[in-house]
MOPAC internal coordinates of N, CA, C and O (Angstrom, degrees):
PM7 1SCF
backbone

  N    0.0000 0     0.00 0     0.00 0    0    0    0
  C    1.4480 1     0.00 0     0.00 0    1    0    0
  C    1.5330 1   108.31 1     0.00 0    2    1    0
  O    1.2310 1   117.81 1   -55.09 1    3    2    1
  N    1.3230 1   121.78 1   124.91 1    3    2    1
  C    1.6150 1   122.02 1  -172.20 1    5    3    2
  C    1.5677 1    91.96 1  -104.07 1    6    5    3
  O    1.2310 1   120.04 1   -50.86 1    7    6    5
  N    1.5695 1   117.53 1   129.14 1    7    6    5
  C    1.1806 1   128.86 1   164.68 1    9    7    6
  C    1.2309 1   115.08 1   -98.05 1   10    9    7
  O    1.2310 1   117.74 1   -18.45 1   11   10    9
  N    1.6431 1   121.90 1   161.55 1   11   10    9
  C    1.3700 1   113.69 1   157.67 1   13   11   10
  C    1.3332 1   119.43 1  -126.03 1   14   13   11
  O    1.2310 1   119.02 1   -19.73 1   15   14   13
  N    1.3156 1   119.47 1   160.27 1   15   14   13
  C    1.4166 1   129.16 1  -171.29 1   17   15   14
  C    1.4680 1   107.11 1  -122.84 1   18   17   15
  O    1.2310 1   122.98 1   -64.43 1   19   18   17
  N    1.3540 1   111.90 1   115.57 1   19   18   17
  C    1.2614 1   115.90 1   167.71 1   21   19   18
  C    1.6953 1   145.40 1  -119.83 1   22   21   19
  O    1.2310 1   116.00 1   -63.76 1   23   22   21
  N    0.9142 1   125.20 1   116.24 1   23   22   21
  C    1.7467 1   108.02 1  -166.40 1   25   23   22
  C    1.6330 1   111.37 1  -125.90 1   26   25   23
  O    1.2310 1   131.08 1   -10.37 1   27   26   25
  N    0.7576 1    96.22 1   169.63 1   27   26   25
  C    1.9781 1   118.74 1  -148.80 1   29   27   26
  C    1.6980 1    79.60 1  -121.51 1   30   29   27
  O    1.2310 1   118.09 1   -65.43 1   31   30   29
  N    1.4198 1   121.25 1   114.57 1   31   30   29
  C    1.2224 1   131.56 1   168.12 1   33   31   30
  C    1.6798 1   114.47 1  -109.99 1   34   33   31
  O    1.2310 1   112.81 1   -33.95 1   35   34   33
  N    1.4968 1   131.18 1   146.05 1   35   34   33
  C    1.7033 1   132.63 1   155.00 1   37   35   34
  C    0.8070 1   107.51 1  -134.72 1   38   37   35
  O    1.2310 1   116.80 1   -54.90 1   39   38   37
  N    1.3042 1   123.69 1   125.10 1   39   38   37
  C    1.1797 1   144.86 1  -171.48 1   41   39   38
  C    1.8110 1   110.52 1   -78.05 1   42   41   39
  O    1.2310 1   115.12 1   -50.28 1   43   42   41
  N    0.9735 1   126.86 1   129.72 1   43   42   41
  C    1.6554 1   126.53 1   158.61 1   45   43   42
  C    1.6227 1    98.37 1   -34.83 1   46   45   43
  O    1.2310 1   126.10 1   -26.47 1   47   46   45
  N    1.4753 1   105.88 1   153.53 1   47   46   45
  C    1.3291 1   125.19 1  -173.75 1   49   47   46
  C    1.5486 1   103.94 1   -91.70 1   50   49   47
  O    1.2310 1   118.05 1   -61.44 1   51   50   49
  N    1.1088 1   121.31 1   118.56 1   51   50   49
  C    1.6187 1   139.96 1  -166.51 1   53   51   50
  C    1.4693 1    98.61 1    99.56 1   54   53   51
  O    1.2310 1   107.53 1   162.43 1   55   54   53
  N    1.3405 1   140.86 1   -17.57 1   55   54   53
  C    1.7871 1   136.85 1  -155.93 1   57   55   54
  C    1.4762 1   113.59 1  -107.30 1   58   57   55
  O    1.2310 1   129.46 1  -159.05 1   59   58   57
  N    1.0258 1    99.38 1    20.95 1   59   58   57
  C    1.8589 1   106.83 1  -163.17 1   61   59   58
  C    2.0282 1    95.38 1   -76.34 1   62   61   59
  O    1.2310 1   116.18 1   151.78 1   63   62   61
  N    1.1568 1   124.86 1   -28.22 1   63   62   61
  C    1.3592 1   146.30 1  -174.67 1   65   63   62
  C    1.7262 1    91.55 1   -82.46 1   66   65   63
  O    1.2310 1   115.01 1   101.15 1   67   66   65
  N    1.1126 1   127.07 1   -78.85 1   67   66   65
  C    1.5131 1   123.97 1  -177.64 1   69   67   66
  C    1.1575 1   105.57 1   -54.59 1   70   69   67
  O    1.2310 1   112.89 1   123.33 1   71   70   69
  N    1.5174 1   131.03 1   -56.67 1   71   70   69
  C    1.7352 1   114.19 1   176.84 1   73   71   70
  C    1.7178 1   109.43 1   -57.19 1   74   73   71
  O    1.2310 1   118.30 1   132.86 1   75   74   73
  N    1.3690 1   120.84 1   -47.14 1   75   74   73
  C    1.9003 1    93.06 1   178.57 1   77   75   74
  C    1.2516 1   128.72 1   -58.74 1   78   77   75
  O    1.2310 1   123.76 1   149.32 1   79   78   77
  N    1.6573 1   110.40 1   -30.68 1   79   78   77
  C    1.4334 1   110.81 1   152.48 1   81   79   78
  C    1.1376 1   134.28 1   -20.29 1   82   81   79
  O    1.2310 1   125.64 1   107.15 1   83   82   81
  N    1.1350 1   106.78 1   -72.85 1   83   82   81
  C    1.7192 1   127.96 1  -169.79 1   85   83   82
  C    1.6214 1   111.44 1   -64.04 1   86   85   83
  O    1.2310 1   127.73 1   135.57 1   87   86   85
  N    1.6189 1   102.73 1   -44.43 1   87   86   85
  C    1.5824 1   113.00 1  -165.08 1   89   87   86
  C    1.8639 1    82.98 1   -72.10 1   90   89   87
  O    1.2310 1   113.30 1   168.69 1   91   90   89
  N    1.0708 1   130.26 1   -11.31 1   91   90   89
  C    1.5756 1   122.31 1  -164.26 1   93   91   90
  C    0.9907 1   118.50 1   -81.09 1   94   93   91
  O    1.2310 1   126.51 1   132.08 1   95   94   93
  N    2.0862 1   105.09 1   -47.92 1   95   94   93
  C    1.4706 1   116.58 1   156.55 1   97   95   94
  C    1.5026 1   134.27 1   -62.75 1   98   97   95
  O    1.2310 1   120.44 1   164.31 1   99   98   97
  N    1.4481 1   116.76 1   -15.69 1   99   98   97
  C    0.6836 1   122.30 1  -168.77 1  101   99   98
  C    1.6094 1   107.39 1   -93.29 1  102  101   99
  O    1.2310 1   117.95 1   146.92 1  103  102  101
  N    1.4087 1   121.51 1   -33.08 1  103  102  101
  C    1.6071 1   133.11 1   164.35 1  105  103  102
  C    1.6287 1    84.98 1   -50.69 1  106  105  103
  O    1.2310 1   117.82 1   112.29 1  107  106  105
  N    1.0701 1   121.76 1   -67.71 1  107  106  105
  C    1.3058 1   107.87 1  -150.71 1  109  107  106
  C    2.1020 1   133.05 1   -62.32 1  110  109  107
  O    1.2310 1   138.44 1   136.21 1  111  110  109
  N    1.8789 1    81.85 1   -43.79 1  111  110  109
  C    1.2416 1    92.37 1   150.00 1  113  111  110
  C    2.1278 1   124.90 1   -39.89 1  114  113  111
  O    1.2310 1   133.95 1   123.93 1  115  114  113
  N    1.3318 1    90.63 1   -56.07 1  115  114  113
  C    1.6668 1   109.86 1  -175.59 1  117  115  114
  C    1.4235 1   114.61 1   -48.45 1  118  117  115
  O    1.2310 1   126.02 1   147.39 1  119  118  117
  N    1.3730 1   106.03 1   -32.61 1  119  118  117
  C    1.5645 1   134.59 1  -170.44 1  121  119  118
  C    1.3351 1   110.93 1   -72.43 1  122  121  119
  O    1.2310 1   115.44 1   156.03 1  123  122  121
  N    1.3891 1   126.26 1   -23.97 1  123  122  121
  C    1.4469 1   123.99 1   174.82 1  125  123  122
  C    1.5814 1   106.52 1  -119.43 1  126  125  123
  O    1.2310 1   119.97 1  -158.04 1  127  126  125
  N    1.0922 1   117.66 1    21.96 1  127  126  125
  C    2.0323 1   121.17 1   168.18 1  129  127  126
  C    1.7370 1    90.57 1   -77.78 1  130  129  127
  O    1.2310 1   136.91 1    -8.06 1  131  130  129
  N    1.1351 1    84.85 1   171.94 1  131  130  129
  C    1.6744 1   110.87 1  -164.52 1  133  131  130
  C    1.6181 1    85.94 1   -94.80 1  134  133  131
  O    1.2310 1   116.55 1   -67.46 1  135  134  133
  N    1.4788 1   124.16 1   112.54 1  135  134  133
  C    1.8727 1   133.75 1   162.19 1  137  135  134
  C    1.3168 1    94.42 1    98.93 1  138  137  135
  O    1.2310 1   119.38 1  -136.53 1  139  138  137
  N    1.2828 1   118.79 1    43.47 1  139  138  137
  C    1.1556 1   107.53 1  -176.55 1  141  139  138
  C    1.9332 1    80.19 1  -108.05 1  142  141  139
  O    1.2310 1   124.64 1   -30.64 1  143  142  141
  N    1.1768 1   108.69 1   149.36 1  143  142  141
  C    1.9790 1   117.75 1   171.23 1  145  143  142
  C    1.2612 1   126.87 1  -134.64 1  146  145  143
  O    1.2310 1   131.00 1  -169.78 1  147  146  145
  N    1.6084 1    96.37 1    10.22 1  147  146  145
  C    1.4828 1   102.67 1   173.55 1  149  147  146
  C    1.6926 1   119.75 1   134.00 1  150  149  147
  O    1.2310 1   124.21 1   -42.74 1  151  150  149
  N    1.2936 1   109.53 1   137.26 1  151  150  149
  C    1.8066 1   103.31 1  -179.18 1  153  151  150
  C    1.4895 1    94.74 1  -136.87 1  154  153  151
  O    1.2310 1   126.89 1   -16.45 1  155  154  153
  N    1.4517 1   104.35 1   163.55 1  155  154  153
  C    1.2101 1   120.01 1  -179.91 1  157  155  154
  C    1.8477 1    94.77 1  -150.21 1  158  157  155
  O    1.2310 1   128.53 1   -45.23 1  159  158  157
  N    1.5614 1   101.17 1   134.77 1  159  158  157
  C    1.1780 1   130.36 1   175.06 1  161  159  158
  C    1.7177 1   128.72 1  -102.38 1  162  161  159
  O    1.2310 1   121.72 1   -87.76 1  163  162  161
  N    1.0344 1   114.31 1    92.24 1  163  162  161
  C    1.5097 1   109.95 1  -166.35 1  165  163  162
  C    1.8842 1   102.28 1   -96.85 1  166  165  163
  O    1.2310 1   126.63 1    -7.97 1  167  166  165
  N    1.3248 1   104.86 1   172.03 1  167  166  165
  C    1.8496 1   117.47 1   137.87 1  169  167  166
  C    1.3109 1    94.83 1  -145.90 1  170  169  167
  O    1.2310 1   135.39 1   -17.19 1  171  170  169
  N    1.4450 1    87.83 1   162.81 1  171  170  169
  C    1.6449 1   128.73 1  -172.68 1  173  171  170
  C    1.4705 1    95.76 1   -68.98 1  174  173  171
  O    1.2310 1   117.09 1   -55.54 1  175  174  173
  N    1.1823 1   123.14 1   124.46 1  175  174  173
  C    1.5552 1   147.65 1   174.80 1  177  175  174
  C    1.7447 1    86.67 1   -43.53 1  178  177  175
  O    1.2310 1   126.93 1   108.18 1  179  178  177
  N    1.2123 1   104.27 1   -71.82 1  179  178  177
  C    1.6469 1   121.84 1  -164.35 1  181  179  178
  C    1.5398 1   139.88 1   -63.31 1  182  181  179
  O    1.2310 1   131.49 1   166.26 1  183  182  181
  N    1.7258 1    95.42 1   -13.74 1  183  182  181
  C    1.5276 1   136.70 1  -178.46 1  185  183  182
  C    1.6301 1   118.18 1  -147.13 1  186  185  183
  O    1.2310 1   125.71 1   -73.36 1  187  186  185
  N    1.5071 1   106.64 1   106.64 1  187  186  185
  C    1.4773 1    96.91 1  -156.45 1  189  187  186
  C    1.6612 1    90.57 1   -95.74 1  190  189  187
  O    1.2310 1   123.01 1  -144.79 1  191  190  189
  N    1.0961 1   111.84 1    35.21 1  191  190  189
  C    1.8349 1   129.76 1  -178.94 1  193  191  190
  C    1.3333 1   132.29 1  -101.35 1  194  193  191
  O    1.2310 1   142.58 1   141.91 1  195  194  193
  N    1.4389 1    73.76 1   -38.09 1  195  194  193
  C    2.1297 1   112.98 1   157.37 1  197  195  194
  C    0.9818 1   138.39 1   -76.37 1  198  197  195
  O    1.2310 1   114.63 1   -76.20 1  199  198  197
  N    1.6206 1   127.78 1   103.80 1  199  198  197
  C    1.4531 1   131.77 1   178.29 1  201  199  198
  C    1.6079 1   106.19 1  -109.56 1  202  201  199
  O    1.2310 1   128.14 1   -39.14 1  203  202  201
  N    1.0118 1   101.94 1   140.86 1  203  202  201
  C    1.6861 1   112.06 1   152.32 1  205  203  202
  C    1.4082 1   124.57 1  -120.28 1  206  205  203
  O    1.2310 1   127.37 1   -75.23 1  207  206  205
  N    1.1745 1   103.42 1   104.77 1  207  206  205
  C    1.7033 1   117.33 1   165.20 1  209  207  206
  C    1.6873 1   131.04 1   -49.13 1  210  209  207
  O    1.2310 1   112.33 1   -94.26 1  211  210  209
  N    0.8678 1   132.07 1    85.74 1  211  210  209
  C    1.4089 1   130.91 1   166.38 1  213  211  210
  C    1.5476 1   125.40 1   -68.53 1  214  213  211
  O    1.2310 1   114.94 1   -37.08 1  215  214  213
  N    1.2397 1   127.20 1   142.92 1  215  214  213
  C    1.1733 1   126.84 1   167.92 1  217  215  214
  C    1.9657 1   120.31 1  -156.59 1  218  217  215
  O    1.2310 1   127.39 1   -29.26 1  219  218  217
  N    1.0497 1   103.38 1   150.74 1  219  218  217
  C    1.7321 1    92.08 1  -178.78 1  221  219  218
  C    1.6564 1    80.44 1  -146.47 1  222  221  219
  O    1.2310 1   139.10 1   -32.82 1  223  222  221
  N    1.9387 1    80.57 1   147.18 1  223  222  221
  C    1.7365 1   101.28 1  -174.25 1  225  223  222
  C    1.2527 1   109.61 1  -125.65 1  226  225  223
  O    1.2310 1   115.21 1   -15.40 1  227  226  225
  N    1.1317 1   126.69 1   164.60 1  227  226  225
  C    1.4605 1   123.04 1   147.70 1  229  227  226
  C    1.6885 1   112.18 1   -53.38 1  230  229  227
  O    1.2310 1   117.88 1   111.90 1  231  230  229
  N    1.1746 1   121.65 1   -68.10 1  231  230  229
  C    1.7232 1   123.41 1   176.73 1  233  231  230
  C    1.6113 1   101.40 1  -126.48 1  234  233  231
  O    1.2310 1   131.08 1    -0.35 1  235  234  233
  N    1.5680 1    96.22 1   179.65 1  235  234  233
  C    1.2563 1   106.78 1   173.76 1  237  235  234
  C    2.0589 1   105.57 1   -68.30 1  238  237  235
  O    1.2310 1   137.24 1   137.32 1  239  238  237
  N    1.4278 1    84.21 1   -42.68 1  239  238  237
  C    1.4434 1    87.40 1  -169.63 1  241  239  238
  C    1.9007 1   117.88 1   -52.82 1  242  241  239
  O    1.2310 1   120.92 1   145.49 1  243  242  241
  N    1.2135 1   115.85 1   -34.51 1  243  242  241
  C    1.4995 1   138.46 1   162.95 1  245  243  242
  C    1.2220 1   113.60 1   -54.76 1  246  245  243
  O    1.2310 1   118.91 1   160.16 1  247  246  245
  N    1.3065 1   119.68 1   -19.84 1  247  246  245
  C    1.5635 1   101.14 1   179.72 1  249  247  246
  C    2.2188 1    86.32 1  -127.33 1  250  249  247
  O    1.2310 1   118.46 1   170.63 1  251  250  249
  N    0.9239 1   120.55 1    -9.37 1  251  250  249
  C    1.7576 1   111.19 1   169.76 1  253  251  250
  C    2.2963 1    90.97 1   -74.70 1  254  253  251
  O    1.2310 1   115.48 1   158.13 1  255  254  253
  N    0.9251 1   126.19 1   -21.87 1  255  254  253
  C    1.3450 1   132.56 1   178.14 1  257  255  254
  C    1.3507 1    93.93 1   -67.22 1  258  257  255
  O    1.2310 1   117.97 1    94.18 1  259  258  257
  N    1.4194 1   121.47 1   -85.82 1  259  258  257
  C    1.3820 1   128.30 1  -165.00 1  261  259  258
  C    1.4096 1   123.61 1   -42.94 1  262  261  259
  O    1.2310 1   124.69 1   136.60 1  263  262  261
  N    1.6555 1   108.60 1   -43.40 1  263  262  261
  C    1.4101 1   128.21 1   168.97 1  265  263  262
  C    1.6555 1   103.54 1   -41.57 1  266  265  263
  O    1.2310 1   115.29 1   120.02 1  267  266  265
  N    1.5462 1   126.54 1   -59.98 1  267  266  265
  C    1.3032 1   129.87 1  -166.16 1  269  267  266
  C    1.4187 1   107.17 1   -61.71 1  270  269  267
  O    1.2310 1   124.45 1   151.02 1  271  270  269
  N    1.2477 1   109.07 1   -28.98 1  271  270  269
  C    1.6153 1   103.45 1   161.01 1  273  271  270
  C    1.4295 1   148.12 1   -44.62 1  274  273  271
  O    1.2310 1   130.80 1   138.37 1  275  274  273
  N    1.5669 1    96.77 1   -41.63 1  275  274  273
  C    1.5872 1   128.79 1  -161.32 1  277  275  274
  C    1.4060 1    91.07 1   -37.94 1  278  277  275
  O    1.2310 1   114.56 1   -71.06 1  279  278  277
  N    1.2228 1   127.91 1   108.94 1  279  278  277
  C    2.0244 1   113.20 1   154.21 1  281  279  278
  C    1.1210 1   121.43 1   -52.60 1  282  281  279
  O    1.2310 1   122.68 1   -41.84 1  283  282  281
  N    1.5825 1   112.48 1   138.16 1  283  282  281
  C    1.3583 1   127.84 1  -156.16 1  285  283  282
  C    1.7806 1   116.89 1   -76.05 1  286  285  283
  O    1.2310 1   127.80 1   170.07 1  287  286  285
  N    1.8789 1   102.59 1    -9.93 1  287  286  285
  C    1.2814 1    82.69 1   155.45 1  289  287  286
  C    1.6803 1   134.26 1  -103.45 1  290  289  287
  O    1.2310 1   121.74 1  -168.28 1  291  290  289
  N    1.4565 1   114.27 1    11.72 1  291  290  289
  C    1.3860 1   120.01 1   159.55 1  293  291  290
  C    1.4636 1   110.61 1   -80.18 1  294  293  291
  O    1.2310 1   118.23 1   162.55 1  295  294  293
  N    1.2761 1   120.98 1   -17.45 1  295  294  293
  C    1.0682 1   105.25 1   156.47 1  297  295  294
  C    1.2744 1   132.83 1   -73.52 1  298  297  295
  O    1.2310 1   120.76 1   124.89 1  299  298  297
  N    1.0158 1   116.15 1   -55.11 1  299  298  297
  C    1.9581 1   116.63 1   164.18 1  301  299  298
  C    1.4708 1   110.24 1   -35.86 1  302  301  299
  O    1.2310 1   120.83 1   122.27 1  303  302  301
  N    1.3927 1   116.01 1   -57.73 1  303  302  301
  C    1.3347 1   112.73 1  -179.77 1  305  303  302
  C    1.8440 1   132.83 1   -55.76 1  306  305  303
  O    1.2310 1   139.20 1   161.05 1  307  306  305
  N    1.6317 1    80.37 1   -18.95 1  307  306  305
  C    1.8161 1    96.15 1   169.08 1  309  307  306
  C    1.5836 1   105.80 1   -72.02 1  310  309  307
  O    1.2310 1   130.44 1   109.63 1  311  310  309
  N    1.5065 1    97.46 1   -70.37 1  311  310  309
  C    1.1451 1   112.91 1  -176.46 1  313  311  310
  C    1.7648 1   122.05 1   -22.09 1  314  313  311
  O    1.2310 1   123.51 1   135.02 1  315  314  313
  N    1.1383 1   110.88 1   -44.98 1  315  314  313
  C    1.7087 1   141.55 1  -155.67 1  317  315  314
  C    1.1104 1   102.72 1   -99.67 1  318  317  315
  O    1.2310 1   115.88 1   179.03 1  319  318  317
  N    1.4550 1   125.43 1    -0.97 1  319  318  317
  C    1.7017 1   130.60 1  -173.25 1  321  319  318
  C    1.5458 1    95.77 1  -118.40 1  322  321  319
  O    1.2310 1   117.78 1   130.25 1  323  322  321
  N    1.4328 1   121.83 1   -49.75 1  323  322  321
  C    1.5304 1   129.91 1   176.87 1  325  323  322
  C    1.2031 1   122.20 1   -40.42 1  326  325  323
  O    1.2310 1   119.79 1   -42.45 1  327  326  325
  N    1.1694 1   118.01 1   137.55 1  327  326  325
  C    1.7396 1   135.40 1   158.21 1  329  327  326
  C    1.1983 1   106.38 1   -95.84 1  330  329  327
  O    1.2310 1   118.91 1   -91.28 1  331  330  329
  N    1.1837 1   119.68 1    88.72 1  331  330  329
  C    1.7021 1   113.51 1  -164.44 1  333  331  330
  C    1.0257 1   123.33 1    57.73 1  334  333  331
  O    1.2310 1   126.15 1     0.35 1  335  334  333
  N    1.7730 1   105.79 1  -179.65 1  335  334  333
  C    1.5305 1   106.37 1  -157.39 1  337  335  334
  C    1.7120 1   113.63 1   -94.01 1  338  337  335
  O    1.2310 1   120.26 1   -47.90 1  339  338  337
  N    1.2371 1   117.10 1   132.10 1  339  338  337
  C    1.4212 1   114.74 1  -179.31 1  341  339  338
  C    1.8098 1   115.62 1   -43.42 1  342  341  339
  O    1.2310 1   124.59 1   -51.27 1  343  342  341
  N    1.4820 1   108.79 1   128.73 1  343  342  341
  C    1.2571 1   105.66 1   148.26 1  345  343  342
  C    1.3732 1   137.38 1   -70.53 1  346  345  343
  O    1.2310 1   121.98 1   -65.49 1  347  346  345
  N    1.5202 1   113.82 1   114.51 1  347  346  345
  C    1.8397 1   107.99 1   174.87 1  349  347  346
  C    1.2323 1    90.83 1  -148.91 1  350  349  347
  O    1.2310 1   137.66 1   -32.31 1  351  350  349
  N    1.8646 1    83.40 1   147.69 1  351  350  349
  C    1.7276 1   128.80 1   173.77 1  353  351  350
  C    1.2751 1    95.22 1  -112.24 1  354  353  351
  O    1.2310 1   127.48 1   -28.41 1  355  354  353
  N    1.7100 1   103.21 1   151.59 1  355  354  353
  C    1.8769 1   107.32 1   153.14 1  357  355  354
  C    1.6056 1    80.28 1  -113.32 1  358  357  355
  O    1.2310 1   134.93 1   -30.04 1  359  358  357
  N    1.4302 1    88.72 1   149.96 1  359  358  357
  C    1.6498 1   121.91 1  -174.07 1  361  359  358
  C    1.9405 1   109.06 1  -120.33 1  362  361  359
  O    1.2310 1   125.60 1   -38.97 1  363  362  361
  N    1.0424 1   106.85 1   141.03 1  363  362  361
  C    1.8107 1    93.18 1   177.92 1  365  363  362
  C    1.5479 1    90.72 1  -109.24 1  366  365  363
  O    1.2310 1   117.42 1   -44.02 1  367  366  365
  N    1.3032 1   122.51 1   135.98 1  367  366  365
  C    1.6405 1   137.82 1   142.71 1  369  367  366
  C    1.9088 1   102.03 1   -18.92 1  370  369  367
  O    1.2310 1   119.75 1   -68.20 1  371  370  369
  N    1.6461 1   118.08 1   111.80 1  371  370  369
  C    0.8458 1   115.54 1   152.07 1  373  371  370
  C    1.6756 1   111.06 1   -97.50 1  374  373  371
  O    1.2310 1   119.43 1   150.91 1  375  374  373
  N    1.5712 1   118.69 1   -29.09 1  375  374  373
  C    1.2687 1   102.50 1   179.98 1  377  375  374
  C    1.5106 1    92.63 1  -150.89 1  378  377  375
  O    1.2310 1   113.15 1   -24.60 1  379  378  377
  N    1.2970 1   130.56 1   155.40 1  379  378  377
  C    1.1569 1   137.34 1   148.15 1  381  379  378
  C    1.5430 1   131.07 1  -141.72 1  382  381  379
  O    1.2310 1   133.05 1   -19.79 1  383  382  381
  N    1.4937 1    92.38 1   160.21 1  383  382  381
  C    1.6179 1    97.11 1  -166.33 1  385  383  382
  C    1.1971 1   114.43 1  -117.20 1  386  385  383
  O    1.2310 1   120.10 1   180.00 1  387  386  385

């Protein structure tokens, strides 16, 4: 079953450059965990403040694994870029094309 993980990022005002950073290393890091099937990193055409995180897993459980990984200083560095806390859903594939 391929899940997806998604989160709704805002960047601090001047940090929009340090948060894509981070979300970049951090795709990439994500990119070699075990069920990992792929991420995609966007911003909002309209808000260059706005990221959306993509991710698809093998399970939820495969990417709550990978998460425990994250090194603790990409996390700070997330943390310290954020305007609050990211919104994320995991979503299951009802159809794809």
């Amino acid at each position: 079953m391929t899940v997806v993980r998604h989160y709704l990022l805002h960047a601090i005002e001047g940090h929009d450059a340090a948060l894509e950073t981070v979300l970049s290393e951090i795709t990439d890091f994500f990119r070699a965990q075990p069920g990992a099937l792929g991420l995609d990193l966007l911003r909002d055409c309209g808000n260059e403040r706005r990221f959306l995180l993509i991710e698809r897993w093998e399970t939820i459980e495969a990417h709550g694994a990978a998460a425990q990984l994250l090194p603790q200083p990409l996390i700070k560095r997330l943390i310290a870029a954020l305007d609050g806390p990211p919104e994320g859903t995991y979503f299951d594939y009802l159809k794809q094309v």
